[in-house]
SETIMI-298792 format. One record per residue: y, x, z of N, C-alpha, C, O in turn; residue in one letter; residue number from 1. Coordinates in pm, 1 decimal. Example, Ala and Ser with C-alpha at 12.3 -4.5 7.8 and 13.67 -1.06 7.14 Angstrom:
% SETIMI-298792
+----------+----------+----------+----------+----------+----------+----------+----------+----------+----------+----------+----------+-------+-------+
:      npy :      npx :      npz :     capy :     capx :     capz :      cpy :      cpx :      cpz :      opy :      opx :      opz : vovex : rolum :
+----------+----------+----------+----------+----------+----------+----------+----------+----------+----------+----------+----------+-------+-------+
:   -569.0 :   1319.0 :    780.0 :   -450.0 :   1230.0 :    780.0 :   -330.0 :   1320.0 :    780.0 :   -331.9 :   1423.6 :    846.5 :     a :     1 :
:   -225.0 :   1285.0 :    708.0 :   -106.0 :   1367.0 :    714.0 :      3.0 :   1290.0 :    787.0 :    113.8 :   1340.9 :    803.9 :     s :     2 :
+----------+----------+----------+----------+----------+----------+----------+----------+----------+----------+----------+----------+-------+-------+
% end
This chain:
% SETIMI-298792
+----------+----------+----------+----------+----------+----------+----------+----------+----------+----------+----------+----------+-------+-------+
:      npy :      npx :      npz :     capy :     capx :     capz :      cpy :      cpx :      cpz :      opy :      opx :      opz : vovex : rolum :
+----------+----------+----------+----------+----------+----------+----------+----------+----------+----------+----------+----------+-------+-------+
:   -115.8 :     84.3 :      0.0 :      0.0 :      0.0 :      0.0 :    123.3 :     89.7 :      0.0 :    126.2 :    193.6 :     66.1 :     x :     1 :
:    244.6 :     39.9 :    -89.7 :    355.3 :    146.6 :    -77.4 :    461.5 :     65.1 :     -9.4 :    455.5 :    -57.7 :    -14.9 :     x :     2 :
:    554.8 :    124.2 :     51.9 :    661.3 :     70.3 :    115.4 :    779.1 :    146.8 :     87.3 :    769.6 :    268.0 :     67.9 :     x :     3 :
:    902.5 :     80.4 :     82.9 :    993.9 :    166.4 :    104.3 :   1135.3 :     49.5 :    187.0 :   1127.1 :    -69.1 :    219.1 :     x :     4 :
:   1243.7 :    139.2 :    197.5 :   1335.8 :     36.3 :    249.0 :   1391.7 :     63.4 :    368.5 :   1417.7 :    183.6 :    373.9 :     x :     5 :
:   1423.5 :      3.0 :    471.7 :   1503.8 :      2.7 :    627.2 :   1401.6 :      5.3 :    708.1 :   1329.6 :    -89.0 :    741.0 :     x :     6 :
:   1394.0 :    168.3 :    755.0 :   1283.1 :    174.8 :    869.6 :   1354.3 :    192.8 :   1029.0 :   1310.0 :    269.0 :   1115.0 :     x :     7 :
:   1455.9 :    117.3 :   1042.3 :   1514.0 :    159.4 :   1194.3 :   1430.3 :    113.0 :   1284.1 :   1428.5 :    161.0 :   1397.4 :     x :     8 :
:   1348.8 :     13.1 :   1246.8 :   1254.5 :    -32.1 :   1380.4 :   1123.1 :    -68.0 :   1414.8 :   1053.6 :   -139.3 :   1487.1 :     x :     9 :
:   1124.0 :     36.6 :   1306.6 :    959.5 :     88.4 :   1200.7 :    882.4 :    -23.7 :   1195.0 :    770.1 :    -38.8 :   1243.2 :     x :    10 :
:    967.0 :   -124.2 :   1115.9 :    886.3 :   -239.8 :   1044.9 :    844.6 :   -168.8 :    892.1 :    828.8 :   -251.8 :    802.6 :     x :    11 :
:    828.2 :    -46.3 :    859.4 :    771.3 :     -1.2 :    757.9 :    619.9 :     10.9 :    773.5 :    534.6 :     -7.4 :    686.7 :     x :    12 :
:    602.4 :     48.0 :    910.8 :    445.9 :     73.0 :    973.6 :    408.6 :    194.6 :    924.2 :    286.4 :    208.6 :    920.3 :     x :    13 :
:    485.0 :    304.9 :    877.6 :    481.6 :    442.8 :    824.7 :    497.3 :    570.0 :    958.9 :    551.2 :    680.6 :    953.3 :     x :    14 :
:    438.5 :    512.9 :   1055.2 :    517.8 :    593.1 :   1202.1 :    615.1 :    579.3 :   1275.5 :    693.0 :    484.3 :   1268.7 :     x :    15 :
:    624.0 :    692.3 :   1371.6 :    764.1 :    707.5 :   1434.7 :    916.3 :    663.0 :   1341.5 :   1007.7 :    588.7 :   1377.1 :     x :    16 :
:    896.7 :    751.9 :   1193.3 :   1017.5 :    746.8 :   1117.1 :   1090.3 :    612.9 :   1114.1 :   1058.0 :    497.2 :   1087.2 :     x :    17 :
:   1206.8 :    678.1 :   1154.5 :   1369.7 :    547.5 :   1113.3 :   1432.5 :    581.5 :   1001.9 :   1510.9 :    490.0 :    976.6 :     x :    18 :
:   1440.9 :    682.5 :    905.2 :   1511.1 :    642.7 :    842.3 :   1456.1 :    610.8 :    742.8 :   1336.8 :    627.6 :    717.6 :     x :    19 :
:   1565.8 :    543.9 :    651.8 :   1546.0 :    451.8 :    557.7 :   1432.3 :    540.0 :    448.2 :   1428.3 :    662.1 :    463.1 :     x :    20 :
:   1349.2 :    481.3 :    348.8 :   1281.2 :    484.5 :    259.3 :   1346.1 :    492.1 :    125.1 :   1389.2 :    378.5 :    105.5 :     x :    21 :
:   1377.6 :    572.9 :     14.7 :   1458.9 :    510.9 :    -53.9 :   1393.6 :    534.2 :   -157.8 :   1463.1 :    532.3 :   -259.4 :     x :    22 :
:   1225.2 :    567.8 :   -181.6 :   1147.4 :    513.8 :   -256.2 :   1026.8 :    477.5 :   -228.7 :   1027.9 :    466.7 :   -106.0 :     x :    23 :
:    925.3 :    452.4 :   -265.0 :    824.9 :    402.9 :   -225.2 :    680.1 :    547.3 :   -169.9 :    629.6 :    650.9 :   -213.3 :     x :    24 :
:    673.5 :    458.3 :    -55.2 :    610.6 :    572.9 :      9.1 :    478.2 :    474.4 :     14.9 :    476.0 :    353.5 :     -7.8 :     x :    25 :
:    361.4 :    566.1 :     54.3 :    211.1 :    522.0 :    105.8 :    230.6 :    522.9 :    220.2 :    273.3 :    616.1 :    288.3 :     x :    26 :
:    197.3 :    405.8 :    255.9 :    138.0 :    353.4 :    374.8 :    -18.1 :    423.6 :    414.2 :   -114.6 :    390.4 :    345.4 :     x :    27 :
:    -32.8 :    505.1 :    508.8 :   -205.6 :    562.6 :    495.0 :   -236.3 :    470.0 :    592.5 :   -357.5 :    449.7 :    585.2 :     x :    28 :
:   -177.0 :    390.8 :    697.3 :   -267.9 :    356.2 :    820.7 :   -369.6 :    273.6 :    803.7 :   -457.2 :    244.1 :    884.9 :     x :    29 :
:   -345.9 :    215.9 :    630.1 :   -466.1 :     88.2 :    582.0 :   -593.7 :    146.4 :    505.2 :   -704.2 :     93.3 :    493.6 :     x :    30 :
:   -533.4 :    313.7 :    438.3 :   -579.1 :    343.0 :    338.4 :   -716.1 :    364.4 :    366.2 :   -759.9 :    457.3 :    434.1 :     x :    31 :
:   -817.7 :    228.3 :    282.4 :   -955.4 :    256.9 :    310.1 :  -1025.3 :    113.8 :    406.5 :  -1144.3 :     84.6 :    418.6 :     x :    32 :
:   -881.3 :     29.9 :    476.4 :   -903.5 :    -41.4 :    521.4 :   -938.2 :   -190.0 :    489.2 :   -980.4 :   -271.0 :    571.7 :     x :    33 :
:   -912.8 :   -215.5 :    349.1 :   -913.0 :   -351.7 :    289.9 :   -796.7 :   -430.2 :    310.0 :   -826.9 :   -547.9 :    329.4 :     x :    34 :
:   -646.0 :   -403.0 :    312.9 :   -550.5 :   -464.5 :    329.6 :   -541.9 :   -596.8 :    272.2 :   -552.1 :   -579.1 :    150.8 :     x :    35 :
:   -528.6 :   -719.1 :    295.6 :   -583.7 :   -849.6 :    253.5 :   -407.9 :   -875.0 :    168.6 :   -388.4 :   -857.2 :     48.4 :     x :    36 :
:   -285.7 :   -925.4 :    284.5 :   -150.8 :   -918.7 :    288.8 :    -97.0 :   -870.9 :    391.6 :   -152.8 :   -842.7 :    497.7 :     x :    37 :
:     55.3 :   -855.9 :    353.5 :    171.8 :   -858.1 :    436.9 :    247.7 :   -923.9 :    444.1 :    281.2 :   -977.5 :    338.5 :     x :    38 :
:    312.8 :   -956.8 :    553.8 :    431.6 :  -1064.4 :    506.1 :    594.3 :  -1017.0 :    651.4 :    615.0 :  -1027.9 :    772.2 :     x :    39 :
:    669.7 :   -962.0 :    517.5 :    800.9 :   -862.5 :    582.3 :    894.1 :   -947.1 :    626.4 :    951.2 :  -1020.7 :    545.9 :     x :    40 :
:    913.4 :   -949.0 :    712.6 :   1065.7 :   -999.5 :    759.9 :   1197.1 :   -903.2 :    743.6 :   1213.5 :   -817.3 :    657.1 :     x :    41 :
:   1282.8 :   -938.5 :    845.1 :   1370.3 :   -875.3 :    845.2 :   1381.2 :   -720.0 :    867.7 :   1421.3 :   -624.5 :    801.2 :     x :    42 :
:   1320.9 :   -741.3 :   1006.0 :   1294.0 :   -627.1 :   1089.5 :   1146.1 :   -596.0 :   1163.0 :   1129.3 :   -527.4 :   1263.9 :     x :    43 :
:   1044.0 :   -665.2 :   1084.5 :    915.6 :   -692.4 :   1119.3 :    875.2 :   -659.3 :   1031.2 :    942.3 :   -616.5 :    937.3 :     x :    44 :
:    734.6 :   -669.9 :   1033.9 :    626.7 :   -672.9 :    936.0 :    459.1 :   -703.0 :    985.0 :    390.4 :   -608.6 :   1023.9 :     x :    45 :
:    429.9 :   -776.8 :    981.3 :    263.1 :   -833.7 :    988.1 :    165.6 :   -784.8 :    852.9 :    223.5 :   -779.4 :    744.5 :     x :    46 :
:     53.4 :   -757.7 :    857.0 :    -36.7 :   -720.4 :    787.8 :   -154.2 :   -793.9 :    837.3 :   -171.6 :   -806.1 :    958.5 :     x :    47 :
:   -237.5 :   -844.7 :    749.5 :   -399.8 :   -902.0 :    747.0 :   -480.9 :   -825.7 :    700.0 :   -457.2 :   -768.3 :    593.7 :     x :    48 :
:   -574.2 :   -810.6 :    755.4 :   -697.2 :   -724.3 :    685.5 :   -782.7 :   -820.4 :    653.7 :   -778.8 :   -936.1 :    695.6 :     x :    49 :
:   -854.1 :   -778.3 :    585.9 :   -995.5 :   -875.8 :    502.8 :  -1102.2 :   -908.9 :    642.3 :  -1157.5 :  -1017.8 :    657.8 :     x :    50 :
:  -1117.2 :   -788.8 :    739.4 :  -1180.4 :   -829.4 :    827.6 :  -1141.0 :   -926.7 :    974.0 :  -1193.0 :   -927.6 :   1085.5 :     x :    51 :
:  -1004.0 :  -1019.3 :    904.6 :   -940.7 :  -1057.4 :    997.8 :   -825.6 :  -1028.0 :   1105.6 :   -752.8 :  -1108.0 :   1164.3 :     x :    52 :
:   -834.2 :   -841.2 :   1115.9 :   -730.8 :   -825.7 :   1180.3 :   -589.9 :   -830.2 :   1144.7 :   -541.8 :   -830.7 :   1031.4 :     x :    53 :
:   -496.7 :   -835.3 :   1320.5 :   -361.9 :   -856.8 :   1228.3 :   -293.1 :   -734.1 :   1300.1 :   -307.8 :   -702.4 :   1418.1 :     x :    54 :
:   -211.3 :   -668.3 :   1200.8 :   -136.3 :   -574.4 :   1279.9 :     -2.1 :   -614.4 :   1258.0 :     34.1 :   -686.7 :   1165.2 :     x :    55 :
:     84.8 :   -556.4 :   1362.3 :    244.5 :   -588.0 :   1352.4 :    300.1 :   -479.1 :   1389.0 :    246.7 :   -404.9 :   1471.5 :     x :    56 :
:    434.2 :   -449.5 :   1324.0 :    486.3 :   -355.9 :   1403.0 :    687.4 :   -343.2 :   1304.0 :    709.1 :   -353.0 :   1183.2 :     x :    57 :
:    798.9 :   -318.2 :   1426.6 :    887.9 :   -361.2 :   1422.1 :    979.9 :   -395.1 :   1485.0 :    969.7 :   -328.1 :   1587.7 :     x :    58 :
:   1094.7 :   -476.0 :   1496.2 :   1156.9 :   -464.4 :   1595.0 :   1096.4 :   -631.4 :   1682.8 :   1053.1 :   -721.3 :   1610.6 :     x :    59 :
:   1101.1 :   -647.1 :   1807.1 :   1033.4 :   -729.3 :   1869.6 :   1103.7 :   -807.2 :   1998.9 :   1046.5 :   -829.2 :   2105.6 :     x :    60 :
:   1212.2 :   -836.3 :   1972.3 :   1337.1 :   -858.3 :   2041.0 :   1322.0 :   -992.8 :   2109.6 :   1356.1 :  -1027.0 :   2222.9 :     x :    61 :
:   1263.1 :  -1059.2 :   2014.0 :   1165.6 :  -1223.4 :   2055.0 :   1047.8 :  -1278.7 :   2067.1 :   1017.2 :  -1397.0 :   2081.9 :     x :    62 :
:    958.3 :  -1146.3 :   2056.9 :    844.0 :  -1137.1 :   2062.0 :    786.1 :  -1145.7 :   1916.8 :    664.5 :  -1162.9 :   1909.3 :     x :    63 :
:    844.0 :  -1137.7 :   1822.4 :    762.1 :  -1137.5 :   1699.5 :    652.1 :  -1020.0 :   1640.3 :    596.3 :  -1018.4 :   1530.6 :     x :    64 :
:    645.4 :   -957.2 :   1712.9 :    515.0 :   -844.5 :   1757.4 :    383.4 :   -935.6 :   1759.1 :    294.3 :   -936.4 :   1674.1 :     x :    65 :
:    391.8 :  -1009.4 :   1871.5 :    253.3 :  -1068.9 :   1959.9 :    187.1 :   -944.3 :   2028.7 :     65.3 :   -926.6 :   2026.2 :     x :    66 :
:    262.6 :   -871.2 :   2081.5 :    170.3 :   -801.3 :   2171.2 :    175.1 :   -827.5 :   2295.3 :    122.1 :   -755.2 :   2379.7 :     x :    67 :
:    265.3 :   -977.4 :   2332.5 :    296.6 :   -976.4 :   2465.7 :    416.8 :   -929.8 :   2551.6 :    441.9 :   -958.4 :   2668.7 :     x :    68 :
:    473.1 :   -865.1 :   2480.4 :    568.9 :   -743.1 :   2522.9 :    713.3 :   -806.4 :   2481.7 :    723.2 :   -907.5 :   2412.2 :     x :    69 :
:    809.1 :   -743.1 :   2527.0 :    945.4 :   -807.2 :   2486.0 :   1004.2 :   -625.4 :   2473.6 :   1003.1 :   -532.2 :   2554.0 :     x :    70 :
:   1045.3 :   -638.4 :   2348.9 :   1157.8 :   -550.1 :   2321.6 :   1078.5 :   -481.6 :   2196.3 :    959.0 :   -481.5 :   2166.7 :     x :    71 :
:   1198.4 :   -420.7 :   2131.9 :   1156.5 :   -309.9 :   1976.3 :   1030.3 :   -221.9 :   2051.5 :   1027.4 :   -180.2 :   2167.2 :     x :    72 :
:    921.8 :   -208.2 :   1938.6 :    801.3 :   -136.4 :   1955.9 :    799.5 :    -29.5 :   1771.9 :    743.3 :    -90.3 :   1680.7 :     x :    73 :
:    828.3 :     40.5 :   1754.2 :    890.5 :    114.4 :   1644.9 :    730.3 :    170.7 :   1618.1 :    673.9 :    175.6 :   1727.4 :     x :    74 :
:    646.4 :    211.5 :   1515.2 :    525.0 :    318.0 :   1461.5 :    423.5 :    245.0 :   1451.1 :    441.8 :    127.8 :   1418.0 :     x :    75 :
:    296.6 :    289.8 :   1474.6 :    203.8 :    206.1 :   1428.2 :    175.1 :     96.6 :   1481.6 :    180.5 :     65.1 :   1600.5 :     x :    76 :
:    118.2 :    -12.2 :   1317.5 :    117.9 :   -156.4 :   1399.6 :     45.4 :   -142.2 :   1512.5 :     -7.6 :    -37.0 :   1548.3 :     x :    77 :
:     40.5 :   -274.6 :   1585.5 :   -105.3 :   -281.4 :   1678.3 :   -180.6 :   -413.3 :   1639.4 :   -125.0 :   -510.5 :   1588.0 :     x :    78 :
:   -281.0 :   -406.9 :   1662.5 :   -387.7 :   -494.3 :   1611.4 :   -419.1 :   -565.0 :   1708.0 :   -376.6 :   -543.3 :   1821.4 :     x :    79 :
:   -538.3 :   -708.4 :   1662.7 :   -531.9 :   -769.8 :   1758.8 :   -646.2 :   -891.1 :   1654.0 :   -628.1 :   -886.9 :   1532.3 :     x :    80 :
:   -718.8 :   -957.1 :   1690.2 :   -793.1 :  -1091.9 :   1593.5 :   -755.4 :  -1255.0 :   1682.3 :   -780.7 :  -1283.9 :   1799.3 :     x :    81 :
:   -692.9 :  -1332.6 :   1583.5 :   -617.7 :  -1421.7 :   1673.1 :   -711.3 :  -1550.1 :   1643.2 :   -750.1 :  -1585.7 :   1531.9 :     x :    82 :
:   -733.7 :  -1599.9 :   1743.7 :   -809.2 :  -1764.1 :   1690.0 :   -725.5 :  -1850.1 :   1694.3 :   -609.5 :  -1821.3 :   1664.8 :     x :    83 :
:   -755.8 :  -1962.6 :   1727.4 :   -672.2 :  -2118.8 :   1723.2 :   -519.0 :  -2032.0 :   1780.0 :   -504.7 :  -1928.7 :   1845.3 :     x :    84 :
:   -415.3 :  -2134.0 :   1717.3 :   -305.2 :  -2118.1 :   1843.0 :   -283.0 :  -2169.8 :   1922.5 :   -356.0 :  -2268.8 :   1927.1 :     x :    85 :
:   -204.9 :  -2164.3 :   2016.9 :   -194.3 :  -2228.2 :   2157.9 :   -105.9 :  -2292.6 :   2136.4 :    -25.7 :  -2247.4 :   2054.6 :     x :    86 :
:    -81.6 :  -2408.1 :   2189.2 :    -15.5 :  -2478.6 :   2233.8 :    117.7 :  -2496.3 :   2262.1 :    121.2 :  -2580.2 :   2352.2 :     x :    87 :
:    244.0 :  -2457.6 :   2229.7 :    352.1 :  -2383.3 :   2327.4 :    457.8 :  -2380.0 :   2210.2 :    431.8 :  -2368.1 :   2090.5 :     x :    88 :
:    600.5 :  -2394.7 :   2277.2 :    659.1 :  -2385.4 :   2131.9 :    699.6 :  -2251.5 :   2146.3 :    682.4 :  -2174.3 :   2240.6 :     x :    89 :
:    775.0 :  -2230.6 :   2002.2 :    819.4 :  -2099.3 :   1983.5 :    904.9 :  -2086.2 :   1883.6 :    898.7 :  -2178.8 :   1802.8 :     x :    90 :
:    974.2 :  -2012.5 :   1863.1 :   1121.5 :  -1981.8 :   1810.2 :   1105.6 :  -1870.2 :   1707.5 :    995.6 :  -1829.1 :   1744.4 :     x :    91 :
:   1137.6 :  -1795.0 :   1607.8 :   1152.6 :  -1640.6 :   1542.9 :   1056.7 :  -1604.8 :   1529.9 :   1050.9 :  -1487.0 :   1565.1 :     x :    92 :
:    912.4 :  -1664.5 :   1475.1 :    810.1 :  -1633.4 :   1519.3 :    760.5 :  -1599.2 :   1339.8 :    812.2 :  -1681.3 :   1263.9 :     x :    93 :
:    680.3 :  -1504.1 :   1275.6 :    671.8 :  -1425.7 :   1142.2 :    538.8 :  -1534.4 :   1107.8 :    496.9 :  -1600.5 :   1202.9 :     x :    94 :
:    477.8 :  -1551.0 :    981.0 :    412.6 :  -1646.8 :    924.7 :    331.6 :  -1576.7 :    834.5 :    385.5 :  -1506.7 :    748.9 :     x :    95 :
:    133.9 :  -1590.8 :    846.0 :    121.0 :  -1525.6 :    746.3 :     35.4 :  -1637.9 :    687.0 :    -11.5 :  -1626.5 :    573.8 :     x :    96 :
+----------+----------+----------+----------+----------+----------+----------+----------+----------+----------+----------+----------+-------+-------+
% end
């Protein structure tokens, strides 16, 4: 997968790196993995794998991570396999 673009809050999923992309770079953290989609937000980014997992990684100010956590989490996504959703409302929340 290639990426390029605004990495301040490493919704690129390319590492530590912030700065910007200003061409298209490889993504290795999938390479080999079966990347299914992505779907980019602003300052986010979610990924599906074929085997179900989801990784996120980005800025996370409202929780649009799902790791539980509140605040920017910048480098590699983190993963996670989600079943039904719960119940609960929610606000800023990324869509795949």
């Amino acid at each position: 997968m290639l990426c390029w673009g605004n990495a301040r809050d490493g919704q690129l999923g390319i590492g530590a790196e912030r700065n910007p992309a200003f061409e298209p770079r490889n993504c290795r953290v999938f390479s080999g993995r079966g990347l299914k989609e992505a779907a980019c937000g602003g300052q986010h980014t979610l990924f599906l794998l074929h085997d179900g997992s989801v990784y996120a990684c980005g800025a996370n100010s409202c929780g649009q991570l799902g790791h539980g956590r509140d605040g920017s989490s910048p480098g590699k996504p983190r993963g996670g396999r989600f079943g039904p959703a719960a119940s609960a409302p929610a606000e800023m929340l990324p869509c795949l």
